[in-house]
N, C-alpha and C positions, 0 to 999 in steps of 0.2 A: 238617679239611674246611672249617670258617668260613673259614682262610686265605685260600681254592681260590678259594672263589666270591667274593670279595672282588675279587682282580684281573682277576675276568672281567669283572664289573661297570663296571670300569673303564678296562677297552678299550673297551669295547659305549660307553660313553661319549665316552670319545675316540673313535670312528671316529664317531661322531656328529655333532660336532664340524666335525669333518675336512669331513663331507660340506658 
């Protein structure tokens, strides 16, 4: 489950970014 939320973290990031 640590995986999971790992690369969620790190879109939420990148679309951050992005913006």
């Amino acid at each position: 489950k640590s995986g999971s939320s790992r690369p969620l973290l790190l879109s939420l990031g990148l679309k951050d970014h992005s913006s």
